[in-house]
mmCIF file of the N, C-alpha and C atoms, coordinates in Angstrom:
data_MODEL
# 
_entry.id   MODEL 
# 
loop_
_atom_site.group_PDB 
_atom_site.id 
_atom_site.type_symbol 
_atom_site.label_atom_id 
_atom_site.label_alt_id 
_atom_site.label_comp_id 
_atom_site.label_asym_id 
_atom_site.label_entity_id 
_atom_site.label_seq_id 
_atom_site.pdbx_PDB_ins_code 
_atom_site.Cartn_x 
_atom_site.Cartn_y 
_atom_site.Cartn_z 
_atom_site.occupancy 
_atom_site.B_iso_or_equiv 
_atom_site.pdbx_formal_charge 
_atom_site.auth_seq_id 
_atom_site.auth_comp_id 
_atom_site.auth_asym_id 
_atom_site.auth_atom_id 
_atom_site.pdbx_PDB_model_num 
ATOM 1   N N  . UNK A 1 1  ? -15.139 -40.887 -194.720 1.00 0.00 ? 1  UNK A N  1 
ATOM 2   C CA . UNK A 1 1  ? -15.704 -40.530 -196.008 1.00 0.00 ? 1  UNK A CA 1 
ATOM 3   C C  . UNK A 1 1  ? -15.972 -39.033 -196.003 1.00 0.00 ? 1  UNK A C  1 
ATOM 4   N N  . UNK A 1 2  ? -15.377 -38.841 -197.208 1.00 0.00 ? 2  UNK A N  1 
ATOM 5   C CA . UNK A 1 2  ? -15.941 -37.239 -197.231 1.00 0.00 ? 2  UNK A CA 1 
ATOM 6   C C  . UNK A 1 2  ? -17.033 -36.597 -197.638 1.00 0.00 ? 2  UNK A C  1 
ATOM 7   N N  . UNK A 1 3  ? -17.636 -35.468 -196.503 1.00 0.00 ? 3  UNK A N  1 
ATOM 8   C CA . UNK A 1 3  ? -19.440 -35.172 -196.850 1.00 0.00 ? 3  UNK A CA 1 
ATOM 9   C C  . UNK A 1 3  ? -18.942 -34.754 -198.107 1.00 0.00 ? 3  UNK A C  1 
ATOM 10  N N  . UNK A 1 4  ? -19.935 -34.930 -199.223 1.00 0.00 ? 4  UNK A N  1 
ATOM 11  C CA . UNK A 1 4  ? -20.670 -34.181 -200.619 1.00 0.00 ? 4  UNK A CA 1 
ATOM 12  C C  . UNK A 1 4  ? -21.324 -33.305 -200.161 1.00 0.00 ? 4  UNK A C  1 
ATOM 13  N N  . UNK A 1 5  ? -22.685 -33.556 -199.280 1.00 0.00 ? 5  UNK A N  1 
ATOM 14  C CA . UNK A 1 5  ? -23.644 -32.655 -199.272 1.00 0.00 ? 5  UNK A CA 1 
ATOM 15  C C  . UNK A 1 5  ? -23.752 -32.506 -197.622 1.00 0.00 ? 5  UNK A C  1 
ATOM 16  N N  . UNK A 1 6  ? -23.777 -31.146 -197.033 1.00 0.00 ? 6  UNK A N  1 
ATOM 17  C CA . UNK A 1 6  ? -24.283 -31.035 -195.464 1.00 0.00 ? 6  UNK A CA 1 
ATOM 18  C C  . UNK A 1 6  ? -25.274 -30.468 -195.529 1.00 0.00 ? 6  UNK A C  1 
ATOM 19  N N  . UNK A 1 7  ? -26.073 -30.568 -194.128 1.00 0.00 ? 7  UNK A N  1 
ATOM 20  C CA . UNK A 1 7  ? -27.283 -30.630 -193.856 1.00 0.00 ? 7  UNK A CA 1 
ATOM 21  C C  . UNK A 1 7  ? -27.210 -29.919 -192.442 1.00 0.00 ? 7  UNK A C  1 
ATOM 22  N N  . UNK A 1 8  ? -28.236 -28.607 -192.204 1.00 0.00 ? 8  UNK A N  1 
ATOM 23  C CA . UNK A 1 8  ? -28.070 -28.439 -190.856 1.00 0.00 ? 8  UNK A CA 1 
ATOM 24  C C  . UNK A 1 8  ? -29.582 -28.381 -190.186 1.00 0.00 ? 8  UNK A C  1 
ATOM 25  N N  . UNK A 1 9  ? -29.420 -29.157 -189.241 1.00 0.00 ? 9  UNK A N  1 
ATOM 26  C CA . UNK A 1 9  ? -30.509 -29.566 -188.128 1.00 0.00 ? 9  UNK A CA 1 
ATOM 27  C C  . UNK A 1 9  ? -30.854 -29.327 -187.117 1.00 0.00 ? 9  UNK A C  1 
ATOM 28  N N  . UNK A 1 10 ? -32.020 -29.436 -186.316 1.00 0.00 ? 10 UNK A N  1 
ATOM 29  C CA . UNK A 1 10 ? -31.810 -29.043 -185.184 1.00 0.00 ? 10 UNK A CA 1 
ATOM 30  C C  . UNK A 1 10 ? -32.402 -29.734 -184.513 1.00 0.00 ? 10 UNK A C  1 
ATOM 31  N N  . UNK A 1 11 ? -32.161 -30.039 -183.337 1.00 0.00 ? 11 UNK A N  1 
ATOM 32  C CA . UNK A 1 11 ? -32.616 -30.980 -182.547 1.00 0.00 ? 11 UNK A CA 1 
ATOM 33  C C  . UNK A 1 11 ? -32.501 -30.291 -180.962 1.00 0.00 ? 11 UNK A C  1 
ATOM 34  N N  . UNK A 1 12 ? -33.113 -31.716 -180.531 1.00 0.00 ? 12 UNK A N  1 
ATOM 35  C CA . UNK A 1 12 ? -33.793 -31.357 -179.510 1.00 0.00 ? 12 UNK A CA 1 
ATOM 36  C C  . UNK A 1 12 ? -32.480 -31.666 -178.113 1.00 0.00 ? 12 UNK A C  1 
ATOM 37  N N  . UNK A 1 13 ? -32.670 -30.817 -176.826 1.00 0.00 ? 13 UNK A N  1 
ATOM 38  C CA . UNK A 1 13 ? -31.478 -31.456 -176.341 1.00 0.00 ? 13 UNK A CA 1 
ATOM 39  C C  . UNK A 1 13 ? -31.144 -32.648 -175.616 1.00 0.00 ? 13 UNK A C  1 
ATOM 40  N N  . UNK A 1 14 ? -32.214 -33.136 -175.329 1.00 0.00 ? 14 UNK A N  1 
ATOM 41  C CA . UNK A 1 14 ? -32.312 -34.649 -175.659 1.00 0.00 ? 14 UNK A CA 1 
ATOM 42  C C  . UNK A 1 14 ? -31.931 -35.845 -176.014 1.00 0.00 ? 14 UNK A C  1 
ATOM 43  N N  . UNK A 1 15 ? -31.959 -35.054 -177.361 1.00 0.00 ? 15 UNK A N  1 
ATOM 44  C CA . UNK A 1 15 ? -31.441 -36.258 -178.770 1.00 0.00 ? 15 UNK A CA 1 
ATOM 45  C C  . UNK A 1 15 ? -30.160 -35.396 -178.653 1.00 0.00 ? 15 UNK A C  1 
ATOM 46  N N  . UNK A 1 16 ? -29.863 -34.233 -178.876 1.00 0.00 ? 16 UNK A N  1 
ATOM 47  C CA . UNK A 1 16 ? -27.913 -33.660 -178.578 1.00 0.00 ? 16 UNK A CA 1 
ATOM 48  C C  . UNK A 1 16 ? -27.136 -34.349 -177.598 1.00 0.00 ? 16 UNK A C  1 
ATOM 49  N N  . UNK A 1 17 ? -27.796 -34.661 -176.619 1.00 0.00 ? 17 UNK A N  1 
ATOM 50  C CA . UNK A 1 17 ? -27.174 -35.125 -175.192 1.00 0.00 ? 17 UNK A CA 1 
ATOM 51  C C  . UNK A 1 17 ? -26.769 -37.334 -175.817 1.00 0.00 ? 17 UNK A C  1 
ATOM 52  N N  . UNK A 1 18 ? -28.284 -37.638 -176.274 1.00 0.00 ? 18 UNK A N  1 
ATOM 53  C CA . UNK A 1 18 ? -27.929 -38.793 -176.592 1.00 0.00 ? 18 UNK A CA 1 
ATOM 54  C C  . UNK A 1 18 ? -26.529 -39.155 -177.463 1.00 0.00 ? 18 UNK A C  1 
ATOM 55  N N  . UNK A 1 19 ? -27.078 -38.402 -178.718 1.00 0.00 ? 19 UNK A N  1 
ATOM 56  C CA . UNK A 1 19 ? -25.858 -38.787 -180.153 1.00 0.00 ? 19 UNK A CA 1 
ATOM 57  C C  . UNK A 1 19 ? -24.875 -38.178 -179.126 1.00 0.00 ? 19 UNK A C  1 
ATOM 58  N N  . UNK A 1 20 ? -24.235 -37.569 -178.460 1.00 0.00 ? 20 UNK A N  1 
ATOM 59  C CA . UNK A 1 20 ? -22.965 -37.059 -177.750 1.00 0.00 ? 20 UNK A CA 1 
ATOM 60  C C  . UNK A 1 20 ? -22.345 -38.092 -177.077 1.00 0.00 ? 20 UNK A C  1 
ATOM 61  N N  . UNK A 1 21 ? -23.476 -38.490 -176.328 1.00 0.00 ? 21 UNK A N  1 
ATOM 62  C CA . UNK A 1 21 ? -23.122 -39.802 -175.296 1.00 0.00 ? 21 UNK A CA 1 
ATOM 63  C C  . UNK A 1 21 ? -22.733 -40.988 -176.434 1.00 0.00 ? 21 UNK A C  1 
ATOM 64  N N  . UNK A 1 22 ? -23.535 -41.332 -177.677 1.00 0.00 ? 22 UNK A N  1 
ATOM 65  C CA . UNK A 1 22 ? -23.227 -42.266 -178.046 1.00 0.00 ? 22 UNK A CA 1 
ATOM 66  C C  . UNK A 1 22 ? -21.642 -42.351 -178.618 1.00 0.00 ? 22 UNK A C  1 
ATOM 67  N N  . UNK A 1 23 ? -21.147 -40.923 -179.040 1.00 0.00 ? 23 UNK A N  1 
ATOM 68  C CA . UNK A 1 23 ? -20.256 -40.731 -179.543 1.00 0.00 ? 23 UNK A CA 1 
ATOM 69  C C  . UNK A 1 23 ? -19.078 -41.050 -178.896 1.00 0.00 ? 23 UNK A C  1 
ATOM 70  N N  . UNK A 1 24 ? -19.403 -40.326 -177.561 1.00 0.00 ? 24 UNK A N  1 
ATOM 71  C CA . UNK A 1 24 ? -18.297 -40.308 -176.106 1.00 0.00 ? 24 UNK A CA 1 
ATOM 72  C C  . UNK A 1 24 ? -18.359 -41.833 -176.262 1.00 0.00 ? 24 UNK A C  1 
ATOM 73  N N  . UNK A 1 25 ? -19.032 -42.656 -176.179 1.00 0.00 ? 25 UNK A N  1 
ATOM 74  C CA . UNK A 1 25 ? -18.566 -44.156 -175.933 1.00 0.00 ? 25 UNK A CA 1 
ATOM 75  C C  . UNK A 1 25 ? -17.951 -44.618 -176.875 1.00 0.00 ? 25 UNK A C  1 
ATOM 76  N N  . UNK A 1 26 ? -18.039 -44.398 -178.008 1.00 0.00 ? 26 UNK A N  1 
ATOM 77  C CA . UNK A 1 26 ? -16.970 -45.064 -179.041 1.00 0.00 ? 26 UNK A CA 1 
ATOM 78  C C  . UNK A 1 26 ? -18.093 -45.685 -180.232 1.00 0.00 ? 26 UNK A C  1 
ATOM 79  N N  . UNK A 1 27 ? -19.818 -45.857 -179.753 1.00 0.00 ? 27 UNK A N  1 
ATOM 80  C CA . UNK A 1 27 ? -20.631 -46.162 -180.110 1.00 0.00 ? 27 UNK A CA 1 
ATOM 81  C C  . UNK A 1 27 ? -20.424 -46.015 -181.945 1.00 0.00 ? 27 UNK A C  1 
ATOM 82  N N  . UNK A 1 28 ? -19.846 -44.603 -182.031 1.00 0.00 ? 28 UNK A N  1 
ATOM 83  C CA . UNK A 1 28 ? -19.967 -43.783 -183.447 1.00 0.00 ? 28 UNK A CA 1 
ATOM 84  C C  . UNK A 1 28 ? -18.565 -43.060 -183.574 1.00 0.00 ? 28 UNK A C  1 
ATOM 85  N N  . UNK A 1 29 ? -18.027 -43.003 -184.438 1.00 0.00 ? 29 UNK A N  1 
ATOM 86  C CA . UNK A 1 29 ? -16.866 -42.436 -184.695 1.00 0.00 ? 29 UNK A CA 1 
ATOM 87  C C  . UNK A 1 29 ? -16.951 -40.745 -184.285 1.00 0.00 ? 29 UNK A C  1 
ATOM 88  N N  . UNK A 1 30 ? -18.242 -40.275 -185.277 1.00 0.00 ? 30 UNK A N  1 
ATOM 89  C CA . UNK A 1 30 ? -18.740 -38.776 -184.673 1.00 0.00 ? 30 UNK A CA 1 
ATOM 90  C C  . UNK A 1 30 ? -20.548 -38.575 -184.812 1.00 0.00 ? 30 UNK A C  1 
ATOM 91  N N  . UNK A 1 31 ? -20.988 -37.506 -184.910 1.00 0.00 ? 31 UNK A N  1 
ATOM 92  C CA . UNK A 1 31 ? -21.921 -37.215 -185.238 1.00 0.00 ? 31 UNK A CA 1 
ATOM 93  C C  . UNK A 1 31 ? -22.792 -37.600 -186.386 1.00 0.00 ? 31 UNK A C  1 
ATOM 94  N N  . UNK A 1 32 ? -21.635 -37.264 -187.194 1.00 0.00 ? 32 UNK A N  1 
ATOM 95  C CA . UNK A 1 32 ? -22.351 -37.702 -188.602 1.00 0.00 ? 32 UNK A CA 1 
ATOM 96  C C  . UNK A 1 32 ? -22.164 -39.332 -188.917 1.00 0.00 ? 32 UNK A C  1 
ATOM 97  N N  . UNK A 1 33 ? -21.648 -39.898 -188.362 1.00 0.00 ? 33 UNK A N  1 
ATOM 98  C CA . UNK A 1 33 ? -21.423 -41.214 -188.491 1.00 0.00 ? 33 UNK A CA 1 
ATOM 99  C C  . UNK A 1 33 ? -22.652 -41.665 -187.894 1.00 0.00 ? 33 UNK A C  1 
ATOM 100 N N  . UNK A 1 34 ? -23.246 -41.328 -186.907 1.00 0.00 ? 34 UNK A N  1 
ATOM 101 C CA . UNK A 1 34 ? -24.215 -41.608 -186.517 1.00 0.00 ? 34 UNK A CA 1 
ATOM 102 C C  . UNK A 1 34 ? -25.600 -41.647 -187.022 1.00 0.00 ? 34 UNK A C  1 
ATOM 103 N N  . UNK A 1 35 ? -25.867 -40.298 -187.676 1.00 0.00 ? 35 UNK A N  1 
ATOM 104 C CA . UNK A 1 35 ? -26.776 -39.732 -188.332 1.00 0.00 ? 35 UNK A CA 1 
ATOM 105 C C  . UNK A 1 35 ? -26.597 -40.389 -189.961 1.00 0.00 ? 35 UNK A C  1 
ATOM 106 N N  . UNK A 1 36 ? -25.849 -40.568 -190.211 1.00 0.00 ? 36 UNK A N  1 
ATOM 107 C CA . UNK A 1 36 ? -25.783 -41.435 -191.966 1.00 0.00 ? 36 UNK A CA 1 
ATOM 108 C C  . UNK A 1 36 ? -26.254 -43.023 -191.261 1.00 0.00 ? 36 UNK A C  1 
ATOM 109 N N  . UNK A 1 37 ? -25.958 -43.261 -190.056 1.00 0.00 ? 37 UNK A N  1 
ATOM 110 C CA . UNK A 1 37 ? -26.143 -44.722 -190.295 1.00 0.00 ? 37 UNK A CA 1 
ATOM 111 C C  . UNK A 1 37 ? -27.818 -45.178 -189.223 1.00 0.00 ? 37 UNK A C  1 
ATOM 112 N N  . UNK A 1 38 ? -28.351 -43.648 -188.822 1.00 0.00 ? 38 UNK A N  1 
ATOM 113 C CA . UNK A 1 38 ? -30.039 -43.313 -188.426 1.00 0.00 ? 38 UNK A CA 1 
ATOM 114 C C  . UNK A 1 38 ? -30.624 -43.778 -190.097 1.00 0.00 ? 38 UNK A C  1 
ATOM 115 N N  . UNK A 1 39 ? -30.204 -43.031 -190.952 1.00 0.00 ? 39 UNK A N  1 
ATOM 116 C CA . UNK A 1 39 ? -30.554 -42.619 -192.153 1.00 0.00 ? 39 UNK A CA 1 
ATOM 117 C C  . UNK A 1 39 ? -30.403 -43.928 -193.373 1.00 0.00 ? 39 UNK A C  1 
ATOM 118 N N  . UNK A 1 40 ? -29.457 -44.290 -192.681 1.00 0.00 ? 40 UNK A N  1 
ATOM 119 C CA . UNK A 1 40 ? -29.749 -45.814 -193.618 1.00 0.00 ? 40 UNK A CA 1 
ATOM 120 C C  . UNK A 1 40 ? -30.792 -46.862 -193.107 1.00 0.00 ? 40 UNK A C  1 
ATOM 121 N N  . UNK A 1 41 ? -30.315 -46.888 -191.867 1.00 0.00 ? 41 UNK A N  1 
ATOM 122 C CA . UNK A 1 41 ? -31.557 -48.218 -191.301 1.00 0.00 ? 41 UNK A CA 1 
ATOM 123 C C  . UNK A 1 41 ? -33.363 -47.449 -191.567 1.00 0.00 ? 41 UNK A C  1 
ATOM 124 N N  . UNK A 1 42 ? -33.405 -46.366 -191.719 1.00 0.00 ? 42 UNK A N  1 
ATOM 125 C CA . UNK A 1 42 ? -34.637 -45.773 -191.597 1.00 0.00 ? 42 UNK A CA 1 
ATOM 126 C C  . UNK A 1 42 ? -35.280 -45.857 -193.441 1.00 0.00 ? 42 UNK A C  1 
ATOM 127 N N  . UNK A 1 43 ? -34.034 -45.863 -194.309 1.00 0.00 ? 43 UNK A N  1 
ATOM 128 C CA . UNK A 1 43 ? -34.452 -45.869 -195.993 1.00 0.00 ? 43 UNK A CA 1 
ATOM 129 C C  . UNK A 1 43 ? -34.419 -47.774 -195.749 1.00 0.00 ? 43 UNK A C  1 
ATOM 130 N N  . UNK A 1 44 ? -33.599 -48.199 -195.110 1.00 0.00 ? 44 UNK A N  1 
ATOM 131 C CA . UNK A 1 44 ? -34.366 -49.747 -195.371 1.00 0.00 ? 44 UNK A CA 1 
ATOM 132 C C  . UNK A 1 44 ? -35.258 -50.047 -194.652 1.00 0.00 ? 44 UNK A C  1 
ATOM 133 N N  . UNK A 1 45 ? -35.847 -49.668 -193.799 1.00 0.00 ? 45 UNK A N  1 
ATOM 134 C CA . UNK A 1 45 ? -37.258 -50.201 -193.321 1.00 0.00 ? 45 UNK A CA 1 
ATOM 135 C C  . UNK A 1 45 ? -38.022 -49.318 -194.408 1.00 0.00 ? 45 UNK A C  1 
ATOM 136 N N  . UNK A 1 46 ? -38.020 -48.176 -195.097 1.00 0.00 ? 46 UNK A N  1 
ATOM 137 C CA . UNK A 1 46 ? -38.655 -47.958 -195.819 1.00 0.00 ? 46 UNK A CA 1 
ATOM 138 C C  . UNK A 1 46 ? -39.306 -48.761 -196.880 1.00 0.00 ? 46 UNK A C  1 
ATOM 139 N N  . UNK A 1 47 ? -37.514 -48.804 -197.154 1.00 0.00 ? 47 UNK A N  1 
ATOM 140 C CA . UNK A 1 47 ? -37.718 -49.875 -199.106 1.00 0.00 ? 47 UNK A CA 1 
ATOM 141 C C  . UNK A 1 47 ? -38.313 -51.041 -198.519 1.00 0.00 ? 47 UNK A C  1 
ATOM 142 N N  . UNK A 1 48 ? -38.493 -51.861 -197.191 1.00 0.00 ? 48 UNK A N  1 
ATOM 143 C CA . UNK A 1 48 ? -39.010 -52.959 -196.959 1.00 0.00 ? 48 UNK A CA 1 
ATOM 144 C C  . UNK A 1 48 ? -40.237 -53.188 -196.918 1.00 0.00 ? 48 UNK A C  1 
ATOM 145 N N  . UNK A 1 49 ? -40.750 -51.815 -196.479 1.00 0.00 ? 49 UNK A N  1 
ATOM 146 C CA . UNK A 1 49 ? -42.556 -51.453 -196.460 1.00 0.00 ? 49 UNK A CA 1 
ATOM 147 C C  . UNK A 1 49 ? -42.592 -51.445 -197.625 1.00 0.00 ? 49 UNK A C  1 
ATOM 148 N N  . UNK A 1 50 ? -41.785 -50.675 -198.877 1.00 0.00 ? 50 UNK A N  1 
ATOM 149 C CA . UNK A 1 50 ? -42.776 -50.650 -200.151 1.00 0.00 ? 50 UNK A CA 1 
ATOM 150 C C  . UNK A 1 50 ? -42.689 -51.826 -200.343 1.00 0.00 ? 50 UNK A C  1 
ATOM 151 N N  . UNK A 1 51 ? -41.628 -52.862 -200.177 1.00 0.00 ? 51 UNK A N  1 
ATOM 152 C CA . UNK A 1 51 ? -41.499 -54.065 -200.908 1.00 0.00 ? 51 UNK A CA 1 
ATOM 153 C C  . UNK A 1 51 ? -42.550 -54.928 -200.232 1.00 0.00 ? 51 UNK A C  1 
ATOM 154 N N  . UNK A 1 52 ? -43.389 -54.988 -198.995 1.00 0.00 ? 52 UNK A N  1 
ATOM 155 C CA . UNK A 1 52 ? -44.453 -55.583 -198.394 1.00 0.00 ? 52 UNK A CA 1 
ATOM 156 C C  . UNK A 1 52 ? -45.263 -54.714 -199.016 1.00 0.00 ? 52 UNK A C  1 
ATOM 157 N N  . UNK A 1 53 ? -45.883 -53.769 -199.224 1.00 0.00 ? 53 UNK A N  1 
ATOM 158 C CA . UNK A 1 53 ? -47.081 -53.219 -199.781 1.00 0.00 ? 53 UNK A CA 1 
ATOM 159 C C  . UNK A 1 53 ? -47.520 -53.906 -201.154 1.00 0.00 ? 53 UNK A C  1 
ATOM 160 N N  . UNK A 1 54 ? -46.167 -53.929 -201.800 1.00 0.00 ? 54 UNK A N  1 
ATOM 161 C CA . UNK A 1 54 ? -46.357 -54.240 -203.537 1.00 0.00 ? 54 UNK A CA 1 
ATOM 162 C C  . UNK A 1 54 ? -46.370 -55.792 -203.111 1.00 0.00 ? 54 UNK A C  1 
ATOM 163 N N  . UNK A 1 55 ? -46.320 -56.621 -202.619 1.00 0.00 ? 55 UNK A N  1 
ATOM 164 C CA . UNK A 1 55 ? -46.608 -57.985 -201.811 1.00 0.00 ? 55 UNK A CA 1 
ATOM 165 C C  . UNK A 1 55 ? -47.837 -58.172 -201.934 1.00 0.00 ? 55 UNK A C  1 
ATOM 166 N N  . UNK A 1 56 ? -48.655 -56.928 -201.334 1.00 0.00 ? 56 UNK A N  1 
ATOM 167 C CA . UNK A 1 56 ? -49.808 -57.394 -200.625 1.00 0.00 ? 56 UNK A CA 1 
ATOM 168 C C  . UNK A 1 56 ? -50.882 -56.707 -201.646 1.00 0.00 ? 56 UNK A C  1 
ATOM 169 N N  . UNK A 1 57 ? -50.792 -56.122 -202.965 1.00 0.00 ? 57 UNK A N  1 
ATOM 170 C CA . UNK A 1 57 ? -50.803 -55.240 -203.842 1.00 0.00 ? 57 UNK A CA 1 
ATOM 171 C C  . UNK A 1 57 ? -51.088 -54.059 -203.422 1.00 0.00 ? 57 UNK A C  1 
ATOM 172 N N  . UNK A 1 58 ? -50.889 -53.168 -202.403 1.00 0.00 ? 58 UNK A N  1 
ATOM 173 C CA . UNK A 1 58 ? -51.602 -52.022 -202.148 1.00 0.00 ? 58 UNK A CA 1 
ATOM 174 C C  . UNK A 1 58 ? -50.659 -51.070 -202.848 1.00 0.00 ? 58 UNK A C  1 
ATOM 175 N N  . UNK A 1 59 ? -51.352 -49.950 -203.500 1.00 0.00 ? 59 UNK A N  1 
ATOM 176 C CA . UNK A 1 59 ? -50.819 -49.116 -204.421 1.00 0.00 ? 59 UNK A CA 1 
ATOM 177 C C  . UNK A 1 59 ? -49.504 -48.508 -203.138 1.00 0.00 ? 59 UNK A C  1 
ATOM 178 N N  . UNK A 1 60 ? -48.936 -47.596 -204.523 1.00 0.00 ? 60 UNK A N  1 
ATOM 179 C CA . UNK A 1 60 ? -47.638 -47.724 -203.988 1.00 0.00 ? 60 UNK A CA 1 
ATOM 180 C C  . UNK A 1 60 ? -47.567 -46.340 -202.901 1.00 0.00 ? 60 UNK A C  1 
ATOM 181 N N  . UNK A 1 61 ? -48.765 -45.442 -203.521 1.00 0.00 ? 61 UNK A N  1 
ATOM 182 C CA . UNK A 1 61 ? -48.759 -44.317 -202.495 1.00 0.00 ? 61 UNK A CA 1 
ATOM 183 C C  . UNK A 1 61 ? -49.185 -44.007 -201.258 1.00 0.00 ? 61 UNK A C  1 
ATOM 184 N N  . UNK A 1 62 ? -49.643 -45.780 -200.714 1.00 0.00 ? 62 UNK A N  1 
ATOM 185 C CA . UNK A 1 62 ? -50.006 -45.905 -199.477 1.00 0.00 ? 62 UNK A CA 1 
ATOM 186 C C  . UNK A 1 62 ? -49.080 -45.975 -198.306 1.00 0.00 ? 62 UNK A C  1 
ATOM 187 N N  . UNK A 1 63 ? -48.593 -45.207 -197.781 1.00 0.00 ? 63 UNK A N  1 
ATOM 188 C CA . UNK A 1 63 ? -47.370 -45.468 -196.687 1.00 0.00 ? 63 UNK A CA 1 
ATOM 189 C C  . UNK A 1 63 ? -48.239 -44.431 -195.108 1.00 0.00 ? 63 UNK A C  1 
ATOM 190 N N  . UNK A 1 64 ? -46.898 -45.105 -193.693 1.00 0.00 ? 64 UNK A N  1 
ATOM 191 C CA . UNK A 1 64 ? -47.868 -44.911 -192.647 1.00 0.00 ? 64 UNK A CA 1 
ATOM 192 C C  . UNK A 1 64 ? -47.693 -43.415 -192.407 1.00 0.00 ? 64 UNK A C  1 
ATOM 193 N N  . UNK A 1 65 ? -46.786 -42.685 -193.209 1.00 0.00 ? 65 UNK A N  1 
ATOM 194 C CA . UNK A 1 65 ? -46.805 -41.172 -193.079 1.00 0.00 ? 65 UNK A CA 1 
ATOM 195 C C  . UNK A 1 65 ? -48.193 -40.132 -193.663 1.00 0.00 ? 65 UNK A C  1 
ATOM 196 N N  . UNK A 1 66 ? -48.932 -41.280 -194.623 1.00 0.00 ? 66 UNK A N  1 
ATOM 197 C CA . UNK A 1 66 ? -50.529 -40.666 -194.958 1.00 0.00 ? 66 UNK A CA 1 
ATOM 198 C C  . UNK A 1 66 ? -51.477 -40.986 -194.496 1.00 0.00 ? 66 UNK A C  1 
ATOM 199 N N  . UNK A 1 67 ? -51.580 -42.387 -193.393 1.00 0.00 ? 67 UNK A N  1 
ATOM 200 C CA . UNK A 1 67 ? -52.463 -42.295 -192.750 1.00 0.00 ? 67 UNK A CA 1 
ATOM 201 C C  . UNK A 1 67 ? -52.672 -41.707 -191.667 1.00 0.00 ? 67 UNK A C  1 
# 
C-alpha cells in the first residue's frame, strides 16, 4: 500500500534493534508494516475502552492517559 502521509520518529535503540529483528524474520514485510499494524491494535484497544467506559456510563473524557 502506498504511504499518503509519513511520519518521522524516533526511537529508541532498543525498539530499532527489535522492529529490525522482527523484520529480518519475515515477522513484517518492513518497518512500516509493522508500525501501521502497532497502530491499529493500539486504536482498537482504544475504541474498546471508550466502548467499556460508555458501558459503565463514565463520561467520555475519562481515559487512562488523564489519570
Amino acid at each position: 500500500m502506498p504511504a499518503k502521509h509519513s511520519r518521522h520518529i524516533a526511537l529508541t535503540e532498543a525498539l530499532a534493534a527489535w522492529i529490525d529483528s522482527q523484520v529480518a524474520k519475515g515477522e513484517y514485510a518492513s518497518t512500516s508494516d509493522l508500525i501501521r499494524t502497532a497502530i491499529r491494535v493500539l486504536r482498537t484497544r482504544d475504541e474498546g475502552e471508550a466502548i467499556g467506559q460508555a458501558a459503565r456510563g463514565a463520561p467520555a473524557s475519562l481515559s487512562r492517559r488523564q489519570g
